[in-house]
LUMKOL-318318 format. One record per residue: residue in one letter; residue number from 1; x, y, z of N, C-alpha, C in turn. Coordinates in pm, whole numbers. Layout:
! LUMKOL-318318
<type:A, seq:NUM, npx:X, npy:Y, npz:Z, capx:X, capy:Y, capz:Z, cpx:X, cpy:Y, cpz:Z> .
...
This chain:
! LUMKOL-318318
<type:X, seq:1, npx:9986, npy:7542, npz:17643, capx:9919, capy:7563, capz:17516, cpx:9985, cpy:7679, cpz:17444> .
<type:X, seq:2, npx:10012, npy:7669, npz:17288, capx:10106, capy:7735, capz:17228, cpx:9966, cpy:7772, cpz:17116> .
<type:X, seq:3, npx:9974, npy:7945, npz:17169, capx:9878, capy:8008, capz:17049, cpx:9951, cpy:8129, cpz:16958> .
<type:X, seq:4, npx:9927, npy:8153, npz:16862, capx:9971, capy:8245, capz:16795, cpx:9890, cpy:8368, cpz:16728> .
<type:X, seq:5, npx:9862, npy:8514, npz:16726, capx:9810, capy:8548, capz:16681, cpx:9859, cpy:8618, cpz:16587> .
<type:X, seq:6, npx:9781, npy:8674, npz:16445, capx:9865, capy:8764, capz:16354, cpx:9849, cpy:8876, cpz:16413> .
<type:X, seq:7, npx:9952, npy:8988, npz:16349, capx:9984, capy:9108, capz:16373, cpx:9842, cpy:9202, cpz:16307> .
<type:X, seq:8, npx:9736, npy:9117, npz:16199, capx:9611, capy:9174, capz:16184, cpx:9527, cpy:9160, cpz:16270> .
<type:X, seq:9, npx:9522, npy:9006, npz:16307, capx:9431, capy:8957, capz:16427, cpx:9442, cpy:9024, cpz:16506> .
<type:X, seq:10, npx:9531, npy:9112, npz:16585, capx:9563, capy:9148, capz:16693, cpx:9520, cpy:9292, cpz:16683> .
<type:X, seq:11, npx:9485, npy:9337, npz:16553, capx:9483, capy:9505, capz:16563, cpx:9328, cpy:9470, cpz:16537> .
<type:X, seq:12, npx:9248, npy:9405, npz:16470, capx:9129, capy:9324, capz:16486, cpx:9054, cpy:9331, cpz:16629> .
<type:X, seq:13, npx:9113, npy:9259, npz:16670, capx:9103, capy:9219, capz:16802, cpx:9050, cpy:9269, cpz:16933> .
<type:X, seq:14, npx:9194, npy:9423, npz:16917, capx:9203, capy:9547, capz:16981, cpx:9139, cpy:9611, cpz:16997> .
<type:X, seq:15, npx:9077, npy:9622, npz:16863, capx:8928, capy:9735, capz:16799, cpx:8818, cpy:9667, cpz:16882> .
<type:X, seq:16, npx:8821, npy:9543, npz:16853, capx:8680, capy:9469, capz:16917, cpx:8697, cpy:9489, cpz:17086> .
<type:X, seq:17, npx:8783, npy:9456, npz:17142, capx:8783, capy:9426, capz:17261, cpx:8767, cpy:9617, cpz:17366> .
<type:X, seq:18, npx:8822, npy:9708, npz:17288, capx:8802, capy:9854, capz:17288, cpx:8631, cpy:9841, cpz:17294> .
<type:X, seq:19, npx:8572, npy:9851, npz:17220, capx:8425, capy:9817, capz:17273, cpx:8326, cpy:9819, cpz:17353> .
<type:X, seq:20, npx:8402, npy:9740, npz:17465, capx:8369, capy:9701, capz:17633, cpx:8471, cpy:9669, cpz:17688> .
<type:X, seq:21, npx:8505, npy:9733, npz:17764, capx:8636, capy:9773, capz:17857, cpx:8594, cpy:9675, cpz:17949> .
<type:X, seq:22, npx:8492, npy:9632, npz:17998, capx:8461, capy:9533, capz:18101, cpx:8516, cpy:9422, cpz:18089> .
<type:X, seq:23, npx:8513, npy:9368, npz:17933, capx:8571, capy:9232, capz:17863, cpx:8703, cpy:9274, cpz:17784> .
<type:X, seq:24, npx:8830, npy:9296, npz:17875, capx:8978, capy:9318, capz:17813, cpx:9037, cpy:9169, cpz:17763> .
<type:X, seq:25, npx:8957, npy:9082, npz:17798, capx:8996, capy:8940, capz:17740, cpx:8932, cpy:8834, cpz:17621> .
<type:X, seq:26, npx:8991, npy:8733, npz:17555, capx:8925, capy:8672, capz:17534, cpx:8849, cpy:8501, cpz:17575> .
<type:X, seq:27, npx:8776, npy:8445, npz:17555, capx:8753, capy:8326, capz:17571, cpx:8764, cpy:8204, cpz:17426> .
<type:X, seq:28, npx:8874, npy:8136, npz:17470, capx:8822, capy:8019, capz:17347, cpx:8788, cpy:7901, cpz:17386> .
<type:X, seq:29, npx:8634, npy:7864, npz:17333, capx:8576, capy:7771, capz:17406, cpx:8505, cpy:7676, cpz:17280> .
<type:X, seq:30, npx:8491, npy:7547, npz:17313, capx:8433, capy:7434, capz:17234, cpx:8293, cpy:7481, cpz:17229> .
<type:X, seq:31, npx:8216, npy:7513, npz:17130, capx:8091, capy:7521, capz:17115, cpx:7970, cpy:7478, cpz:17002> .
<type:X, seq:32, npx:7861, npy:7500, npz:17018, capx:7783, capy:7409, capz:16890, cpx:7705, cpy:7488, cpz:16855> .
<type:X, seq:33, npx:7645, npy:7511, npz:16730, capx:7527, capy:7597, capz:16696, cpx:7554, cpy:7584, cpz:16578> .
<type:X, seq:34, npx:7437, npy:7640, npz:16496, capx:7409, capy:7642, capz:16371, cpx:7378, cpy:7477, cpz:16307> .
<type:X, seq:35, npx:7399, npy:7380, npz:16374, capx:7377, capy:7232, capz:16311, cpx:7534, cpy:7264, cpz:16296> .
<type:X, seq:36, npx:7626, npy:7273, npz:16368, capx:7779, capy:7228, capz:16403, cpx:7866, cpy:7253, cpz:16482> .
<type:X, seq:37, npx:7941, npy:7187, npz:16492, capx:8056, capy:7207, capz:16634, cpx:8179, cpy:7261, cpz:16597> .
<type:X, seq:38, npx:8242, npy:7372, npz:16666, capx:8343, capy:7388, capz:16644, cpx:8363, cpy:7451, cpz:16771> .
<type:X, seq:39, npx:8507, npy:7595, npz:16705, capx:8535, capy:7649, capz:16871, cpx:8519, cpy:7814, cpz:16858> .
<type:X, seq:40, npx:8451, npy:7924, npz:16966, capx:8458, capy:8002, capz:16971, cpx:8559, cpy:8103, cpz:17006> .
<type:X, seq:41, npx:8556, npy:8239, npz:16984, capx:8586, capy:8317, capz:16995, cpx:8487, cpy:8439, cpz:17107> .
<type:X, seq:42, npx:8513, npy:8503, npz:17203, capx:8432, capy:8558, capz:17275, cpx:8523, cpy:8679, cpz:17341> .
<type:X, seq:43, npx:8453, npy:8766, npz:17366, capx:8486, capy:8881, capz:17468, cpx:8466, cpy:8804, cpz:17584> .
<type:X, seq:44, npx:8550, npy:8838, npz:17718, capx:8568, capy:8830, capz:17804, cpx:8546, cpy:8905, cpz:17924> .
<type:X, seq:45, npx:8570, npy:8862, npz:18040, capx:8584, capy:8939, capz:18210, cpx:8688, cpy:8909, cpz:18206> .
<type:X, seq:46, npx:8761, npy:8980, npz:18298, capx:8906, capy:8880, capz:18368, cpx:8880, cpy:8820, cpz:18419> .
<type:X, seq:47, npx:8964, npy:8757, npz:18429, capx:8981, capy:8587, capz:18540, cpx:8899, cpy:8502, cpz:18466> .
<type:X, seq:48, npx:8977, npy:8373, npz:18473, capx:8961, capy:8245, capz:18379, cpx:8847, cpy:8166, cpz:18510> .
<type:X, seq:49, npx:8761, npy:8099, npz:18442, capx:8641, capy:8027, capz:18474, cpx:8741, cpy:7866, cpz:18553> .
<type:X, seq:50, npx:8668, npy:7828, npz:18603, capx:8713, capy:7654, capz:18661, cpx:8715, cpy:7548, cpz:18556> .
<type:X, seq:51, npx:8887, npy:7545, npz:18572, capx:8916, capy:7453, capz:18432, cpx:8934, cpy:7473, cpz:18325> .
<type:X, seq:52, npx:8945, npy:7635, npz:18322, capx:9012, capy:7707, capz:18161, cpx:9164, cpy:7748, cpz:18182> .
<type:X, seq:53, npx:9211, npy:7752, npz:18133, capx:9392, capy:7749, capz:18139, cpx:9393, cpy:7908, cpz:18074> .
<type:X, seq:54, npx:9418, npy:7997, npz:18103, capx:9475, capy:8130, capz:18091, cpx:9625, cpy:8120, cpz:17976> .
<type:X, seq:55, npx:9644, npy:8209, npz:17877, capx:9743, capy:8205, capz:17761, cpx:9770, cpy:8331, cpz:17778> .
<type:X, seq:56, npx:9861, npy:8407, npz:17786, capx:9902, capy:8524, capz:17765, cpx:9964, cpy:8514, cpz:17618> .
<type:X, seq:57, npx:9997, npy:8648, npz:17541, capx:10018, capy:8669, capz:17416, cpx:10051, cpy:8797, cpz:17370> .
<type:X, seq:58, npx:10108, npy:8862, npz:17384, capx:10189, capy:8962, capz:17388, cpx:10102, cpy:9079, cpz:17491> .
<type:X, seq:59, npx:10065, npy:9022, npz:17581, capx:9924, capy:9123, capz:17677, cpx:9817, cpy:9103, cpz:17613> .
<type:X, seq:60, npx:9768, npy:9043, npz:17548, capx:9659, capy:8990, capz:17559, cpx:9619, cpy:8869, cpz:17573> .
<type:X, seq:61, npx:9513, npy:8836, npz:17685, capx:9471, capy:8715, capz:17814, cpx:9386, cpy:8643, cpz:17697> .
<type:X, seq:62, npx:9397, npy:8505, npz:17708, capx:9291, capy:8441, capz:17632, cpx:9298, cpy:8313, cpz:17717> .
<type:X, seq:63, npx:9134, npy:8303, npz:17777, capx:9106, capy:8186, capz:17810, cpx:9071, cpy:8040, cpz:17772> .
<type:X, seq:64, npx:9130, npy:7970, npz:17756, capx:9095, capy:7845, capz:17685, cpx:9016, cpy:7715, cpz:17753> .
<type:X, seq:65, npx:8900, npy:7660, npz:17703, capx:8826, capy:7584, capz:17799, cpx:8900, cpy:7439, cpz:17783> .
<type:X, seq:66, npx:8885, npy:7326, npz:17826, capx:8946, capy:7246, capz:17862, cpx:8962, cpy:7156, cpz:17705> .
<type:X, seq:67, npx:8942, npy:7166, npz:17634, capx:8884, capy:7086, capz:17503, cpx:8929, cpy:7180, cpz:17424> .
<type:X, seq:68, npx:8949, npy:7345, npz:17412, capx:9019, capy:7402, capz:17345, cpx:9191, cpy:7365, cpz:17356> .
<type:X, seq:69, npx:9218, npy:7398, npz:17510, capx:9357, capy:7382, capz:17563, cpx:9399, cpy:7243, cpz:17495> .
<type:X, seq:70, npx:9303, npy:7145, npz:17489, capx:9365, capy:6981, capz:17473, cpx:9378, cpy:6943, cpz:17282> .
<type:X, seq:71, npx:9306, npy:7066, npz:17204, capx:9297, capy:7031, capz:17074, cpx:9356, cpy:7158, cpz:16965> .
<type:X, seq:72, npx:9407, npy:7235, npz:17035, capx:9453, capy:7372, capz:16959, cpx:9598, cpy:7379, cpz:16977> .
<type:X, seq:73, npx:9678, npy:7304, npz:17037, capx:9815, capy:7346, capz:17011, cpx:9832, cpy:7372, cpz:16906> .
<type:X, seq:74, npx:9914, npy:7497, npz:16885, capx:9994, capy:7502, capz:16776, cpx:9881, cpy:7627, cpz:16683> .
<type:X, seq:75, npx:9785, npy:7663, npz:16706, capx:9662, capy:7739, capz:16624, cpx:9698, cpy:7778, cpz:16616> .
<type:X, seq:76, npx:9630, npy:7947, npz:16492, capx:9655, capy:8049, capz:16477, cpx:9539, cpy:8129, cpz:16450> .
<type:X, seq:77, npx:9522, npy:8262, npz:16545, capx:9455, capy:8315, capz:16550, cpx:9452, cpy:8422, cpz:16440> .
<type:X, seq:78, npx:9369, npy:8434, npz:16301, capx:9432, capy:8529, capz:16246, cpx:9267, cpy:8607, cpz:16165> .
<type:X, seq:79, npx:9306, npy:8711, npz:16029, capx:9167, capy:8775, capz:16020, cpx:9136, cpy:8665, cpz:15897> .
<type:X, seq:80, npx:9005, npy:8658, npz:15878, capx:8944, capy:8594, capz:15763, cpx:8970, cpy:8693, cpz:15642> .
<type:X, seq:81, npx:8797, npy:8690, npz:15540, capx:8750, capy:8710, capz:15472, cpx:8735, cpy:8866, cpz:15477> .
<type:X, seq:82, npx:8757, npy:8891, npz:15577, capx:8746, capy:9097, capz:15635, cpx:8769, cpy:9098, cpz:15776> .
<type:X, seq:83, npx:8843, npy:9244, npz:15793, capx:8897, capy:9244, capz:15934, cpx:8799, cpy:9206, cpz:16042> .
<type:X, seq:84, npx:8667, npy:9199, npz:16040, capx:8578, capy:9159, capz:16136, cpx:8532, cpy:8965, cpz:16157> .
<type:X, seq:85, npx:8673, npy:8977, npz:16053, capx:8611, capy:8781, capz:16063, cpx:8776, cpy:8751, cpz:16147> .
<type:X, seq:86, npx:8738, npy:8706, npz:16227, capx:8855, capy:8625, capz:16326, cpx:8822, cpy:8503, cpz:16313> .
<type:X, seq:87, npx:8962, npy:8428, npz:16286, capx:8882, capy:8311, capz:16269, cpx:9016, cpy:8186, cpz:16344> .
<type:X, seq:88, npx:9002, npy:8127, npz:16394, capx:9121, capy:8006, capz:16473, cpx:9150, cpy:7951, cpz:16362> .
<type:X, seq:89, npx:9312, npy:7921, npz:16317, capx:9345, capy:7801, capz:16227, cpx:9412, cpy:7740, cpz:16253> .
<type:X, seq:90, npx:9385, npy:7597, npz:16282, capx:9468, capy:7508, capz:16286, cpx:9511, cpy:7390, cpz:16184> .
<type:X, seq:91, npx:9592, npy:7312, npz:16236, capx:9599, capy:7211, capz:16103, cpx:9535, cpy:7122, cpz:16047> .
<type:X, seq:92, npx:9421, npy:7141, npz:16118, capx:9312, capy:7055, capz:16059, cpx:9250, cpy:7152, cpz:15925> .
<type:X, seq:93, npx:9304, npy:7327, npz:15977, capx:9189, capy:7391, capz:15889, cpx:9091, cpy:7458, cpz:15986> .
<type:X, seq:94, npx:8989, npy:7577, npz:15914, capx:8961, capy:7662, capz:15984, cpx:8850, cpy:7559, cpz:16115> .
<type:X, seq:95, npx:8851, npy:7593, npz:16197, capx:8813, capy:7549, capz:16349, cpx:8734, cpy:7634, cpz:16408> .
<type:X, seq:96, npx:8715, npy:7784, npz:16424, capx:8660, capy:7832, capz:16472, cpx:8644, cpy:7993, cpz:16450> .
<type:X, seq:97, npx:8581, npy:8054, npz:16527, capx:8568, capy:8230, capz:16452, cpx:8507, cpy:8308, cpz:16587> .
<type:X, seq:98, npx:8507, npy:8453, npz:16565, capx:8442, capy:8536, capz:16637, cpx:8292, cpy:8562, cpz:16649> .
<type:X, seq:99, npx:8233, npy:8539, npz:16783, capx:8087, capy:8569, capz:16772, cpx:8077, cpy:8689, cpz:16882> .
């Protein structure tokens, strides 16, 4: 799986994940709420769950669940609307964000 993040996303990111030192990673996972489906964004533990594929990215770990890994090639992780909006883009268009 081929992810990309921007050089904002990543200083974004940094800030967030600084936070809680417990969660130095992230998770991107298929999820539903609000009355829709898309894919998340999450703080992390280390070590990838059963059946998430691990991405490294310039040192930073991002776990991908099985439905992320199979539908995100090629994404880009970058900032929205303000540095606190992370949001996944792919070529379908925006896909997912930080909760």
């Amino acid at each position: 799986m081929t992810l990309t993040v921007s050089p904002r996303a990543r200083q974004a990111i940094d800030l967030w994940l600084a936070r809680d030192p417990s969660r130095p990673a992230l998770r991107l996972s298929f999820a539903g709420g609000c009355g829709a489906l898309g894919y998340r964004l999450t703080p992390a533990p280390a070590g990838a769950r059963p059946g998430e594929r691990a991405v490294e990215i310039d040192g930073l770990t991002i776990y991908a669940d099985f439905k992320a890994a199979s539908d995100l090639e090629g994404a880009v992780i970058d900032v929205g609307e303000s540095e606190e909006d992370i949001v996944v883009v792919h070529d379908q268009g925006v896909v997912g964000g930080m909760c």
